[in-house]
C-alpha positions as CSV (number, residue, x, y, z in Angstrom):
1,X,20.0,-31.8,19.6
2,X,17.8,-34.2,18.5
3,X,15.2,-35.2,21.5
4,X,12.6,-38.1,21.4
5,X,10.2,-40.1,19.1
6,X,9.1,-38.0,16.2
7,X,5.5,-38.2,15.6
8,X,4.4,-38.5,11.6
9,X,3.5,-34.6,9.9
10,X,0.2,-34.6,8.2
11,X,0.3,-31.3,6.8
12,X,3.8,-30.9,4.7
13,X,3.6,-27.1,3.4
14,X,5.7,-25.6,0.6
15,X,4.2,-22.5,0.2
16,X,3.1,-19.7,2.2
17,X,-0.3,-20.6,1.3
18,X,-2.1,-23.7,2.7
19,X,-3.8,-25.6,-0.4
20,X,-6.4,-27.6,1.4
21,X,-8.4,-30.6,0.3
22,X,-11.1,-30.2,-2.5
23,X,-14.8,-30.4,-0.9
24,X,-17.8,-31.4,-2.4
25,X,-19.1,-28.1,-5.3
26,X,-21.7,-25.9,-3.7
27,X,-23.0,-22.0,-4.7
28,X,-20.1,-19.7,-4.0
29,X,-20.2,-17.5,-1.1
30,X,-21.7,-14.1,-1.1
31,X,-19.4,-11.3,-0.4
32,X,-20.6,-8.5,2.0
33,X,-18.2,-5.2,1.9
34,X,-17.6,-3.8,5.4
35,X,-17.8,-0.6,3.6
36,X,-21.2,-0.4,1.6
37,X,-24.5,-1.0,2.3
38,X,-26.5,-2.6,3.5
39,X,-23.1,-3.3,6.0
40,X,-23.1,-0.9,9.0
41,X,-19.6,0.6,10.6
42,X,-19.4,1.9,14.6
43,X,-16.5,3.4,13.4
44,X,-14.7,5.4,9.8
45,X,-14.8,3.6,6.4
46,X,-10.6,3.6,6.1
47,X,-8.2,2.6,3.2
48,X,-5.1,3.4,4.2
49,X,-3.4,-0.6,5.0
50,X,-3.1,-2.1,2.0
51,X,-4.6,-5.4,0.9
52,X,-8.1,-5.4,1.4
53,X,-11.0,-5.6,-0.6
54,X,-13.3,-3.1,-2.6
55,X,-13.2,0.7,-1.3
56,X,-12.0,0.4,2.0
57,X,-12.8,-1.2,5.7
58,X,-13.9,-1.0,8.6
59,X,-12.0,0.5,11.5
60,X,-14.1,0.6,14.5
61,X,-14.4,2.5,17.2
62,X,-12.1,1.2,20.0
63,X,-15.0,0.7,22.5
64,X,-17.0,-2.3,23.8
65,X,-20.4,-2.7,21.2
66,X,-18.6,-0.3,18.7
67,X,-19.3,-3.1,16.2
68,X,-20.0,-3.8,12.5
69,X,-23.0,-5.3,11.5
70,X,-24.3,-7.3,8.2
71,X,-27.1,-7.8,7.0
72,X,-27.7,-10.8,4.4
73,X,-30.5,-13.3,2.8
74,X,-30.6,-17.0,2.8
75,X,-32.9,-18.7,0.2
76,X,-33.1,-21.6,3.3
77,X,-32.8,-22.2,6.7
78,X,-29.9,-23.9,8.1
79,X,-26.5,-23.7,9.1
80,X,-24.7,-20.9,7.3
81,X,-20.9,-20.9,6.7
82,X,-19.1,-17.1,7.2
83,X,-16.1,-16.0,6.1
84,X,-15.2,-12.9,7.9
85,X,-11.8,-11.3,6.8
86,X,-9.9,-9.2,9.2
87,X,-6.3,-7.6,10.0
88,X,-5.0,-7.2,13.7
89,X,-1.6,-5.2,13.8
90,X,-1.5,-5.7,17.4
91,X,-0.7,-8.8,19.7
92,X,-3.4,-8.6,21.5
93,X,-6.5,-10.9,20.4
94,X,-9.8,-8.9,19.8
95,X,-12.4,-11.5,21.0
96,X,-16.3,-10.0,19.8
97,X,-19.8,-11.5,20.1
98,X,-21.2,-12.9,17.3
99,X,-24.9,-11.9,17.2
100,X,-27.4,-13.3,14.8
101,X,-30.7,-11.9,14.7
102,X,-30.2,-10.2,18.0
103,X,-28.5,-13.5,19.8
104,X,-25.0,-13.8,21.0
105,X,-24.0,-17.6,19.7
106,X,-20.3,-17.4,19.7
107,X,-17.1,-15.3,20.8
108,X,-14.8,-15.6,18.2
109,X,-11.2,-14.4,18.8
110,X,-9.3,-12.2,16.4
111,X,-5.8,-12.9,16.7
112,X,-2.8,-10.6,15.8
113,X,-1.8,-10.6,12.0
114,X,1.2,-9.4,12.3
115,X,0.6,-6.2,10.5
116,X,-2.9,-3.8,9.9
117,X,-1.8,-5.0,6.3
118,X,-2.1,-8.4,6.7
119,X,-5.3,-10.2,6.3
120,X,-6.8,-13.5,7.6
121,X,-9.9,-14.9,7.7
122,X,-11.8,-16.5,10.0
123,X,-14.2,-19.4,9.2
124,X,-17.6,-19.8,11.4
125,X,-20.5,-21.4,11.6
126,X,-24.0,-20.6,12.6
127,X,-27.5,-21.4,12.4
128,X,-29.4,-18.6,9.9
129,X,-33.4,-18.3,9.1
130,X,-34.7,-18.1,5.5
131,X,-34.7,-14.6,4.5
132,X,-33.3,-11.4,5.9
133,X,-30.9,-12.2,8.5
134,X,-29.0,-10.0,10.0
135,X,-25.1,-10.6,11.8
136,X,-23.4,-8.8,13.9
137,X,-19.6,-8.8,15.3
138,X,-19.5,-6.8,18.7
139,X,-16.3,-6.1,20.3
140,X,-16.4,-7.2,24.2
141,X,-13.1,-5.2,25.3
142,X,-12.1,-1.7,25.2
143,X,-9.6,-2.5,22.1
144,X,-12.7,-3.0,19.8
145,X,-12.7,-5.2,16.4
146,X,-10.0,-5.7,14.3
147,X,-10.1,-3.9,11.0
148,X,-12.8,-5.9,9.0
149,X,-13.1,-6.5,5.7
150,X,-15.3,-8.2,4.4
151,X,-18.1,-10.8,5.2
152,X,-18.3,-14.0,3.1
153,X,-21.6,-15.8,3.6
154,X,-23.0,-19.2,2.0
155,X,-25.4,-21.2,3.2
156,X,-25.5,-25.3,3.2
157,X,-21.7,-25.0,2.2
158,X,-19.3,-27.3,4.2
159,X,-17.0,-25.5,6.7
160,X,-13.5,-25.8,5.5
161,X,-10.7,-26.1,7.6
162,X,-8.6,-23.3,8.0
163,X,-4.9,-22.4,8.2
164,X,-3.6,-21.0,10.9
165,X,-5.2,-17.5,12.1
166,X,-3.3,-14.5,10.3
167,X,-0.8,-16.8,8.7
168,X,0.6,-14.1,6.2
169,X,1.5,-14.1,2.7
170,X,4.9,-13.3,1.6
171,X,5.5,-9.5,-0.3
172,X,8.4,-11.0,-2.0
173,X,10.9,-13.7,-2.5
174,X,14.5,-14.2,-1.6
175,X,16.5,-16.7,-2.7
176,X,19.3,-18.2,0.0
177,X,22.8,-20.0,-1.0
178,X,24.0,-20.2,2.4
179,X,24.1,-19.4,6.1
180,X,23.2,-15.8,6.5
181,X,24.6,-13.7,9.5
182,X,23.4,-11.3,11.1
183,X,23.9,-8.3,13.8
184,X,22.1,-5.9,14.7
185,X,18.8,-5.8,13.0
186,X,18.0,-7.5,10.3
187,X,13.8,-6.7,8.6
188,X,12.9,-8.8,5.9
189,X,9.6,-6.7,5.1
190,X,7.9,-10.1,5.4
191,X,9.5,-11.5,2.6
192,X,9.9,-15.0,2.0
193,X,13.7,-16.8,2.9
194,X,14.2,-20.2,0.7
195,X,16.0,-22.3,1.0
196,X,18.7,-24.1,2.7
197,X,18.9,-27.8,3.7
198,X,16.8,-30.9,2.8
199,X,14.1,-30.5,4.9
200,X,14.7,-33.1,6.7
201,X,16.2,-34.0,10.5
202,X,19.5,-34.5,10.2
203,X,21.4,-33.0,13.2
204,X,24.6,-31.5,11.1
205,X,22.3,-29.4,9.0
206,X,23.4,-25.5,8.0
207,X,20.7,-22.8,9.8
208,X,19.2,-19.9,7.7
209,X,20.0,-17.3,9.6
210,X,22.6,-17.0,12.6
211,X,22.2,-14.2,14.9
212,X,25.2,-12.8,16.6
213,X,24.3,-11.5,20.1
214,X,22.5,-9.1,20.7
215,X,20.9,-9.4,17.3
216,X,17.3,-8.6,16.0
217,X,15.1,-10.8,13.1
218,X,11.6,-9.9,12.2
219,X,9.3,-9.6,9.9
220,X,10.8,-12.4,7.9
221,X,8.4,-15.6,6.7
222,X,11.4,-18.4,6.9
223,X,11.0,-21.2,3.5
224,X,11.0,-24.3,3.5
225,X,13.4,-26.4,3.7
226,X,14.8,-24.4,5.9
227,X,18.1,-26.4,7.6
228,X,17.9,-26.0,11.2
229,X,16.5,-22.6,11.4
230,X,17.6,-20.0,13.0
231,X,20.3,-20.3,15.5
232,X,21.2,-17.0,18.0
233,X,25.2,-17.7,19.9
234,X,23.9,-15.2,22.4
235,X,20.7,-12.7,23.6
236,X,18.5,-12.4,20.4
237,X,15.1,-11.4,19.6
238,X,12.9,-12.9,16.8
239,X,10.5,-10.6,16.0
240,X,7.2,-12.0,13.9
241,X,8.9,-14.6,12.6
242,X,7.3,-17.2,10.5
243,X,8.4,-21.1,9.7
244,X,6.3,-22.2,7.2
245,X,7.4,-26.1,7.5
246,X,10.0,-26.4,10.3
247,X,12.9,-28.6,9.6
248,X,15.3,-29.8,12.2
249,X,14.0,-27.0,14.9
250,X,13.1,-23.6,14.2
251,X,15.2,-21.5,16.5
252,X,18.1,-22.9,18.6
253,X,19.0,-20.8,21.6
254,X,23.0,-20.8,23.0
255,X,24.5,-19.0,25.0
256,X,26.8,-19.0,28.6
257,X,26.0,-16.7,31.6
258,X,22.2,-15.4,31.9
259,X,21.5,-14.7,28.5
260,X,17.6,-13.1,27.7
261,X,15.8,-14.3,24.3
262,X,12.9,-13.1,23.4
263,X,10.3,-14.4,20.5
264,X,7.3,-12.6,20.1
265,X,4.8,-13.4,17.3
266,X,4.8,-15.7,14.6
267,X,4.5,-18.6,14.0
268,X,5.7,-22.2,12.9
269,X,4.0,-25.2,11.2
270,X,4.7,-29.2,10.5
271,X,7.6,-29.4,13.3
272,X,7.8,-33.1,13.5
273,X,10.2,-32.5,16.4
274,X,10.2,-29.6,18.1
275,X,9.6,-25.8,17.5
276,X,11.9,-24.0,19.7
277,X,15.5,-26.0,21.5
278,X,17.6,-24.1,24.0
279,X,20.6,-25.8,24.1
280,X,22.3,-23.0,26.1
281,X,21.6,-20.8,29.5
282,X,19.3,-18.0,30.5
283,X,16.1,-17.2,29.9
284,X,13.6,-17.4,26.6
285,X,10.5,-15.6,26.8
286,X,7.9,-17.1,24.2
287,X,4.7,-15.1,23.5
288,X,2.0,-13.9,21.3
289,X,3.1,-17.1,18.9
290,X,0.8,-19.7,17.2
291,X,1.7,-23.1,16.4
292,X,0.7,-25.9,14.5
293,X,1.5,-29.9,14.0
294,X,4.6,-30.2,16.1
295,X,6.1,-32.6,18.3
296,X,7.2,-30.3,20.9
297,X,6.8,-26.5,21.6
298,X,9.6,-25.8,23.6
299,X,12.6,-28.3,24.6
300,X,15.8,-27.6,27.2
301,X,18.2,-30.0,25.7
302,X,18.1,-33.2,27.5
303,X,21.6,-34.4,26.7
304,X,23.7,-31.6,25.9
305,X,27.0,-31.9,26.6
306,X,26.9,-28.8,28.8
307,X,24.3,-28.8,31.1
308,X,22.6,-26.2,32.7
309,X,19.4,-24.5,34.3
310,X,17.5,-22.6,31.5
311,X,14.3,-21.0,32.2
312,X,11.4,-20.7,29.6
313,X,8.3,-18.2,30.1
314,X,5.5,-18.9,27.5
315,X,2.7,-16.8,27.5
316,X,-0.3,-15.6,25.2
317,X,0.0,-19.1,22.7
318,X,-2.1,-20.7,20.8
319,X,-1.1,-24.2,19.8
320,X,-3.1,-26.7,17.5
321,X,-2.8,-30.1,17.5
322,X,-1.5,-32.8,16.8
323,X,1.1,-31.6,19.2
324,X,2.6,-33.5,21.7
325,X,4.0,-31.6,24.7
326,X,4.0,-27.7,24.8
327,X,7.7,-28.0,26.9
328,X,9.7,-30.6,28.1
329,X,12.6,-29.1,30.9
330,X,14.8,-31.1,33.2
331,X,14.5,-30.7,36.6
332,X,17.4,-32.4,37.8
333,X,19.1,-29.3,36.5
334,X,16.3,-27.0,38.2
335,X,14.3,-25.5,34.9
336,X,11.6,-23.8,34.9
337,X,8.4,-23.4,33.3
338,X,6.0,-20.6,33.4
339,X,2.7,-20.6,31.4
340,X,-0.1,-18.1,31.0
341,X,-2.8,-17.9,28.7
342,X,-1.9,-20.7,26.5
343,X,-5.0,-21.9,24.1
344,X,-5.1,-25.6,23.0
345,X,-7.0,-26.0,19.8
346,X,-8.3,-29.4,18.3
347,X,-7.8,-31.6,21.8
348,X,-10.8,-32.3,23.0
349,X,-9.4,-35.1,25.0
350,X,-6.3,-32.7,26.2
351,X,-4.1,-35.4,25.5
352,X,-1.5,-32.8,24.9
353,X,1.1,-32.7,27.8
354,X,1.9,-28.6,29.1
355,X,5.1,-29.5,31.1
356,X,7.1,-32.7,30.7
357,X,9.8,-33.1,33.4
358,X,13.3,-35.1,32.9
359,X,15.7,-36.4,34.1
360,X,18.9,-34.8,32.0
361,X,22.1,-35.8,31.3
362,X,25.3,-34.3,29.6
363,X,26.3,-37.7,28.1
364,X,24.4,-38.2,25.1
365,X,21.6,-40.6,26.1
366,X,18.0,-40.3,26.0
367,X,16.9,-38.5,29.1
368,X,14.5,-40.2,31.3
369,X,11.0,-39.2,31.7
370,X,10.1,-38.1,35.2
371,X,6.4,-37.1,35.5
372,X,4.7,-34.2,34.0
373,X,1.9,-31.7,35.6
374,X,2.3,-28.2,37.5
375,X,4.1,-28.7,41.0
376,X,4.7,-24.8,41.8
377,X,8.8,-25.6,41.4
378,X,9.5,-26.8,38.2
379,X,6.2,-26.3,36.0
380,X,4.3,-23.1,37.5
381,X,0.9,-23.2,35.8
382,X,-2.8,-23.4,37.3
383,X,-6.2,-24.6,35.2
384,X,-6.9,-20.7,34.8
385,X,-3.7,-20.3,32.3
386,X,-5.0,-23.2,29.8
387,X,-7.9,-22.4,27.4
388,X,-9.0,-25.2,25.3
389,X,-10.7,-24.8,22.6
């Protein structure tokens, strides 16, 4: 079901790639291999993930400091742009100092990929001296760095902005004429679904993919358009699954009794409405997922015709405005929302509401708004679970 205004996407994607805005010419980069010289390794020179660079990478040593160091030349001073490329097959974020010329300046975060074979890179900025410079990434937890690959380093070029972190590229294409079903456990080897629907918000729309229960998706990047997503009619798990421009809603939960759902990595992009809409009862469990342009994250329908307590525990998300709301529940029915390390990128003003309480109703109408904010019943949140960044 279709729930509140829409607000306008800016970032329409067709392709697993984001093609972003031209930016004035400068010098290309300079490309630094983890694995030569004069690039140092706390850790093995590996190549056995495929996709990267050159000879190999580095895999450090799973230890705070076990770090990898460049060391580069600017013809100037100034601000310098870096490029640093990086898988993390875990879904766990690596966080590392970044030390130039012997001085921490930034943590940087590097988020799960997905796989050890897929690569992202992450864009920073820092302030470099004319000549030999030298940069450091220094893991600050016991999981060390992720696998990195390569440094890119330019200075005086403008920053540019970045997709998602560890948005994944597709190994292959499949071409889809109609709902598919599954049970048990369907792996699409990250392979790219397309296409089904208009792409636009029509509520009658066919999903991709509907999960019996029980049922297992992952590794699947999900085309656009993509209908109205994936729909599970009982307990389901969606395993790294990406939405590369989210239609209607990505995933639609249903279901009678206490059903568990479980979503855990992934991602989803250009949701105009919402991202995830549990129409039925139970439980979903949302973690280690990113998000991007979206109305809202999570919704418990407002105006179902059956109407019931759902539950939603989002943990470990990073969400990047423009966003609205990261859930909306109805606690006339007496949801629940619990939230735990949830990072807000790109809100400087945190205009974006975490919990948005209504008033539901099974008879169609718009549901009333009715407040919004932890209250240790309904929303269950402190300060110490939002990161903003």
């Amino acid at each position: 079901m279709r729930l509140g205004p829409l607000i306008a996407s800016t970032a329409l994607v067709a392709g697993a790639i984001l093609v972003w805005p031209a930016s004035p010419a400068s010098a290309a980069p300079t490309r630094f291999e983890a694995e030569s010289s004069p690039a140092t390794c706390t850790g093995t020179i590996d190549s056995n993930w495929a996709g990267f660079s050159g000879s190999g990478f580095c895999n450090g040593t799973n230890a705070v400091g076990a770090g990898a160091q460049f060391t580069v030349n600017a013809s100037t001073s100034g601000t310098a742009t870096l490029g640093v490329r990086f898988a993390n097959g875990t879904t766990t974020a690596r966080p590392a100092g970044l030390i130039v010329n012997g001085s921490t300046v930034q943590t940087p975060s590097f988020e799960g990929t997905g796989a050890w074979s897929t690569w992202a890179t992450k864009t920073l900025s820092v302030s470099v001296n004319a000549g030999s410079n030298t940069i450091r990434l220094n893991p600050t937890t016991s999981n060390g760095l992720p696998n990195v690959d390569y440094l890119d380093f330019e200075v005086g070029g403008s920053p540019q902005p970045q997709p998602p972190p560890g948005w994944p590229t597709p190994t292959g294409q499949v071409t889809v004429n109609g709902t598919i079903s599954v049970s048990g456990v369907l792996d699409g080897g990250m392979r790219r679904y397309c296409c089904i629907g208009d792409g636009g918000q029509e509520e009658d729309q066919d999903p991709m993919f509907e999960l019996a229960s029980g049922a297992t998706l992952q590794n699947v990047i999900v085309g656009a358009p993509a209908g109205d997503g994936v729909h599970c009619s009982g307990p389901c798990t969606l395993r790294n699954v990406w939405w590369e421009d989210v239609g209607e809603d990505a995933a639609t939960f249903r279901g009678s009794g206490s059903p568990q759902f479980l979503v855990d990595g992934g991602g989803a992009r250009s949701a105009s409405d919402k991202v995830f809409q549990h129409n039925g009862a139970g439980t979903l469990t949302i973690q280690n997922v990113q998000a991007s342009n979206f109305g809202t994250f999570y919704r418990s329908c407002g105006n179902c015709s059956t109407q019931t307590q759902r539950n939603v525990v989002i943990r470990n998300v990073t969400l990047t405005r423009p966003g609205n709301r990261v859930a909306g529940i109805n606690i006339n029915y007496g949801d629940t929302a619990r939230f735990s390390g949830i990072t807000i990128v790109n809100d400087p003003n945190r205009s974006m509401v975490i919990c948005q309480k209504y008033i539901g109703n099974d008879d169609g109408d718009e549901p009333d708004e009715a407040g919004s904010g932890a209250d240790g019943t309904n929303c269950l949140y402190s300060s110490s679970d939002i990161t903003y960044r």
